[in-house]
Structures are given as C-alpha cells and as structure tokens.
Steps between C-alpha positions, in 0.01 A plus 500: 500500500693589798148430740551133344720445778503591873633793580818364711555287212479780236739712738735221482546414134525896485781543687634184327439631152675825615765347585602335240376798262753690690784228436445477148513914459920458641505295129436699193493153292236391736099518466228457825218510309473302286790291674646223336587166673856609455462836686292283785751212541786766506278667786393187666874386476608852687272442777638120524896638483408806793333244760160557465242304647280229297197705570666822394579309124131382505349851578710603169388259278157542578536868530628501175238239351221736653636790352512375131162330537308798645631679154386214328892441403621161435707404828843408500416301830327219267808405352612196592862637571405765714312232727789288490675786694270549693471079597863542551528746727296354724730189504803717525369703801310209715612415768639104527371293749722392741411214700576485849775293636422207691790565744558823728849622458601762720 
C-alpha cells in the first residue's frame, strides 16, 4: 500500500503521521490509531495555536487520512468537522491582500 504513492509523498505523510502519533502518546486519554475527529481537531487546533504553516496542517490531515486508510481504518479526516478545521485554518493563516496605495508617502 505504501508503493500506492510516490515515494517523497509516502516519506511525507510518514513523518506527518509520526508526528502526530508522537503528540497524541504526551495524552494517555488520547488514541492515533484509530484517531477520532476529536483527537484530530485537538491536533489540528495545536498546530493552528503554535504558528504553523497551512501546508504543515494539510500534511497532517492527510498524513493522518493515509495512515488510517492504508490499515483499512475508517478516517477521522472524513468528518466533516475535522475538514472544517482544516478550511479554517487556511483562512486564519492566509495572508490578506493588501492593495497598493495609489499615493507614495514617504
């Protein structure tokens, strides 16, 4: 299952997955596999609270998602709550256009 993606990729989601595997083992009350949407929006949320990049929450969730699915696990990342995290984190951490001004002010 892991050839079903290239090799960079399946690196990636690795080091994802072990990530949060490694967060969820500081939690006794906490499960990475399976993970529940709540243990994956509590993770997703920690990455959003500690300044991580967009891309760093979307390696996670598919990390995660990979994970379950190459284990043939139901995946917390198919809950609609967990993608609503994710949708919002990438409106919390984009950058707002800012036009230019029309005027030089020195």
């Amino acid at each position: 299952m892991i050839q079903a993606r290239a090799p960079a990729t399946a690196d990636k989601y690795s080091r994802a997955y072990n990530e949060f595997h490694l967060w969820v083992s500081r939690y006794d009350e906490l499960v990475s596999l399976p993970a529940s949407d709540f243990t994956v929006v509590l993770y997703l949320e920690y990455l959003l609270q500690n300044g991580s990049p967009y891309s760093r929450l979307e390696c996670a969730f598919y990390g995660i998602n990979w994970v379950h699915n190459m284990f043939g696990m139901h995946s917390p990342c198919a809950s609609p709550i967990v993608r609503n995290v994710l949708e919002a984190g990438k409106r919390v951490l984009a950058n707002p256009y800012q036009r230019k001004s029309r005027y030089h002010t020195t």
